[in-house]
N, C-alpha and C positions, 0 to 999 in steps of 0.2 A: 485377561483383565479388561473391563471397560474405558481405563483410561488410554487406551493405547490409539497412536494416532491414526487417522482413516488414510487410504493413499490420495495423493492429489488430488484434484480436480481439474482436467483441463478444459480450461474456456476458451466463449468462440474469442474471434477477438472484438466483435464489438461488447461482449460483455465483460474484458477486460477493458477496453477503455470506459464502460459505464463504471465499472467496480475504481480504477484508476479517481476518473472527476469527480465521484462519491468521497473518495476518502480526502480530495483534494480539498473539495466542500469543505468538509467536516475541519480541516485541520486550518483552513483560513477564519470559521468561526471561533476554533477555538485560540487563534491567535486574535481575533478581534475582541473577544471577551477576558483578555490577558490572562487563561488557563495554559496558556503555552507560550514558550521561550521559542523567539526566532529562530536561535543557535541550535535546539531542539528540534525544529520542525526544519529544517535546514539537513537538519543530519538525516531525519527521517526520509525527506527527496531524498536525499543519497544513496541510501540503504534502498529503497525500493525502485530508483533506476539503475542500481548494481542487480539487483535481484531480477527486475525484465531484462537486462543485455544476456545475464546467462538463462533464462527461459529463449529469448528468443536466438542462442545456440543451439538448440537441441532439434 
C-alpha cells in the first residue's frame, strides 16, 4: 500500500540541530500570533527532548 511509512532517516547532526531551531522558530511564532497554548508548546519540548535522549541511545 502507498500509505505505509518509509523507514527513518537518519541525520547528520548538524541537520538535526538545523531541523531542531526550525521547528523552534516556528513554534515561538506561533506562540507569538496566539495559535498556540504555552502549556501546548511546553508539552511539545517535552515530547521532542524525550524523543532526542532515546535517538541519542542508540
Amino acid at each position: 500500500m502507498s500509505d505505509e511509512l518509509s523507514p527513518p532517516k537518519h541525520l547528520s547532526s548538524q541537520e538535526l540541530v538545523d531541523a531542531i531551531r526550525k521547528q523552534s522558530d516556528h513554534t515561538k511564532q506561533l506562540l507569538r500570533e496566539g495559535k498556540l497554548r504555552r502549556a501546548d508548546a511546553e508539552r511539545l519540548r517535552d515530547r521532542l527532548n524525550e524523543s532526542f535522549q532515546k535517538d541519542k541511545e542508540f
